[in-house]
C-alpha positions in Angstrom: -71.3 -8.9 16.8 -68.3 -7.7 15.3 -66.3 -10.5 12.6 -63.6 -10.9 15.4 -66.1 -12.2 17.9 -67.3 -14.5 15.2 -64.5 -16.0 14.4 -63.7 -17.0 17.7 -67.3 -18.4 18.2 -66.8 -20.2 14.8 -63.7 -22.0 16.4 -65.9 -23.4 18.9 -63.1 -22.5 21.2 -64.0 -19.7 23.2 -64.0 -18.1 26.8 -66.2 -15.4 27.9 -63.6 -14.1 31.0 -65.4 -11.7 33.7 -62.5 -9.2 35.2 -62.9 -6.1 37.4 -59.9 -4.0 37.9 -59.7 0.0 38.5 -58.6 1.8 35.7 -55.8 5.4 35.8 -58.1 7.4 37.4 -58.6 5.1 40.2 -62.7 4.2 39.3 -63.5 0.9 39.1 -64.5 -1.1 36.5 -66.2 -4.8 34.7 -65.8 -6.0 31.9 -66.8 -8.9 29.9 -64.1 -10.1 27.1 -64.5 -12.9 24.4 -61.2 -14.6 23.6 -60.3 -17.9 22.3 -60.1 -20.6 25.0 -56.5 -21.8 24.3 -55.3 -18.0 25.1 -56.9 -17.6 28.7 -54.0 -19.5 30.8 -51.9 -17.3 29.1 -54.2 -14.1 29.7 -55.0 -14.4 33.6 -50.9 -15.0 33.6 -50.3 -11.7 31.9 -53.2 -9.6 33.7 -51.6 -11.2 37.5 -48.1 -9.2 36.1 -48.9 -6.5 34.0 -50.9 -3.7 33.6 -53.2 -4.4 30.3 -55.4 -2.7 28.0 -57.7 -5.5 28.0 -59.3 -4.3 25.1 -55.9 -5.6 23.7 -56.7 -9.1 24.3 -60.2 -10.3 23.6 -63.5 -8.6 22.1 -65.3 -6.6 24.8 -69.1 -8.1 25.2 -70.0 -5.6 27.7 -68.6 -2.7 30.6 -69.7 -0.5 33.1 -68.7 1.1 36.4 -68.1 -0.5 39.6 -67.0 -4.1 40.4 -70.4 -5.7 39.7 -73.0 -6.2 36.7 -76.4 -5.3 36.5 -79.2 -8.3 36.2 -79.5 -6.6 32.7 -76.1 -7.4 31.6 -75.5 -10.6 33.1 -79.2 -11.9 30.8 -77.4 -10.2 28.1 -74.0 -12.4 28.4 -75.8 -15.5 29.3 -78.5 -14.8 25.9 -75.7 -14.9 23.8 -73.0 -17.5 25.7 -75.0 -19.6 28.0 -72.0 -21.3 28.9 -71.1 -18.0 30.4 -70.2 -18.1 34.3 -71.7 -14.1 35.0 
């Protein structure tokens, strides 16, 4: 885990956020992200009117293709954040 993604666990403030999207080439795309829980009001308002890097705003737990996680990723997730909604 990176020193980012443990300070935000250290703050005992955190949000695991799930978002799909599609990225420039038109493929799409999960992602899991690990951000501090007083910035995710502020992040779903953002990602609803802009186009984001969303590595930009949080620390990326896991990716892949397609809209949906394997069974593999989702234990992974809930392993480390069991509060997790995968």
């Amino acid at each position: 885990m990176t020193n980012i993604a443990q300070k935000v666990i250290d703050q005992k403030s955190y949000v695991v956020e799930f978002v799909t999207s599609v990225d420039a080439a038109g493929k799409a795309f999960f992602m899991y992200l690990l951000m501090p829980g007083d910035y995710l009001q502020t992040f779903r308002q953002k990602l609803a009117t802009e186009s984001l890097n969303l590595k930009d705003h949080g620390v990326v737990l896991a990716s892949g293709e397609g809209h949906t996680p394997s069974e593999e990723v989702k234990k992974y997730i809930l392993s480390k954040f069991p509060d997790a909604t995968v």
